[in-house]
N, C-alpha and C positions, 0 to 999 in steps of 0.2 A: 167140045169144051165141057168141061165137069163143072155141075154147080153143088158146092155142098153148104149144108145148112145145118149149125150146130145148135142143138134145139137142150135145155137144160132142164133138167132132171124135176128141181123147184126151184122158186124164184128165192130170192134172198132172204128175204121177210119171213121165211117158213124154215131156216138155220138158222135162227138164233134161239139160244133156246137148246140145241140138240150138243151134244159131243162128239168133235172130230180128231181123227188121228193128225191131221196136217189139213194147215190150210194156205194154199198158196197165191200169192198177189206176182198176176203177170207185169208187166212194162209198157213204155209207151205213152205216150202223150197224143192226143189228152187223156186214156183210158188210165192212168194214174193218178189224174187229177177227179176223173169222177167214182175213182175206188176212195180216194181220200175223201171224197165230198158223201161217202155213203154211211149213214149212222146204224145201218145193221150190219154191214162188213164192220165197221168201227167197233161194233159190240161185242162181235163172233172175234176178231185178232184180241182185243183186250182181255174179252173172258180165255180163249188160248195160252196163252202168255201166263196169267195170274195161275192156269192150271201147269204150265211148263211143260205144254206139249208144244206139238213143232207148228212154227211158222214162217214164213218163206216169202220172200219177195226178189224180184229182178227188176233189171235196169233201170229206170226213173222211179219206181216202187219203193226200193227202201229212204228212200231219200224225200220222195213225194208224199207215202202213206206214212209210213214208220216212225219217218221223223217229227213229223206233224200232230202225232198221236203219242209220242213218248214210248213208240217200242223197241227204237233201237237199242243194243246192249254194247258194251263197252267196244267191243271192234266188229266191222262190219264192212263192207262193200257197196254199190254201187255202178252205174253208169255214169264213165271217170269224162264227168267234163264237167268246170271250177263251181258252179252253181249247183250242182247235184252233190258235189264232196264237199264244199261248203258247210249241206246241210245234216253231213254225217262224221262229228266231230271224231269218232275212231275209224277213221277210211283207210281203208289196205288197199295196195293195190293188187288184189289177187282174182283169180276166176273166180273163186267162191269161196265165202268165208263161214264157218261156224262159230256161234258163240252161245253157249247155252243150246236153248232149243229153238233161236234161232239160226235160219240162214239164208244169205242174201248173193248176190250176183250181180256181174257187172251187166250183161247184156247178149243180145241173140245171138250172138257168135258164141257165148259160155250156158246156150240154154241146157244142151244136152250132158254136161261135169253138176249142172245145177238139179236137173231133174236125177240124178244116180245120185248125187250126196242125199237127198229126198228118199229115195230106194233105200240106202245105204243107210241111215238112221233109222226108216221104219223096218227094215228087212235083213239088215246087215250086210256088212263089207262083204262077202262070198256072194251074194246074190247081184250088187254093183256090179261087183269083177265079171260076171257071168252076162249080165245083159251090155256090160260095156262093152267085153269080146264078141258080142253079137251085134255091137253097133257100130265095131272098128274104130272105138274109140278109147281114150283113156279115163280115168278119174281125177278129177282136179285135187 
């Protein structure tokens, strides 16, 4: 059995403060709830945002963090069950949606259309298309 252990670069509290190209909020509960409950994540998406670079959340994420925090943007997605769409007055129901220089997602069956639209704004559509055919996959 494999045990792996995801050991991170710097702790939160040492990104704020710096400029990122994309900052992305995974999914999941409760790990949505204590992205939402963090005031230096809270600081790093708001300063993102007000600079209009990209920010990203999946499935209980945009609806958990985003909405809670005023980052959602006119249309947007989520993880489609009534209380998560509820919380996001322009809910699509799409795999992923763009709006601005955000973009959001319904959940782990659309992580991988999520992570290439990601690709695909920092790197362009030709580079998408090229790791999507290497991952036998399409682009949402």
């Amino acid at each position: 059995m494999c045990a792996w252990q995801l050991v991170a670069d710097c702790k939160i509290d040492e990104c704020v403060g710096k400029e990122w190209d994309a900052i992305a909020c995974p999914g999941g509960m409760p790990g949505a709830e204590h992205l939402r409950d963090s005031a230096p994540l809270t600081e790093l998406l708001k300063a993102q945002v007000v600079a209009n670079k990209l920010t990203a959340a999946v499935c209980a994420s945009p609806a958990v963090v985003f909405a809670t925090h005023g980052l959602l943007p006119a249309k947007a997605t989520c993880f489609p069950v009534d209380k998560f769409k509820a919380a996001v007055p322009g809910w699509e129901d799409a795999k992923v949606v763009v709006d601005g220089c955000v973009i959001t997602s319904q959940g782990p069956g659309t992580s991988l259309q999520f992570a290439l639209k990601i690709v695909e704004q920092l790197y362009g559509l030709p580079k998408a298309e090229e790791l999507a055919k290497g991952l036998l996959t399409t682009l949402a």
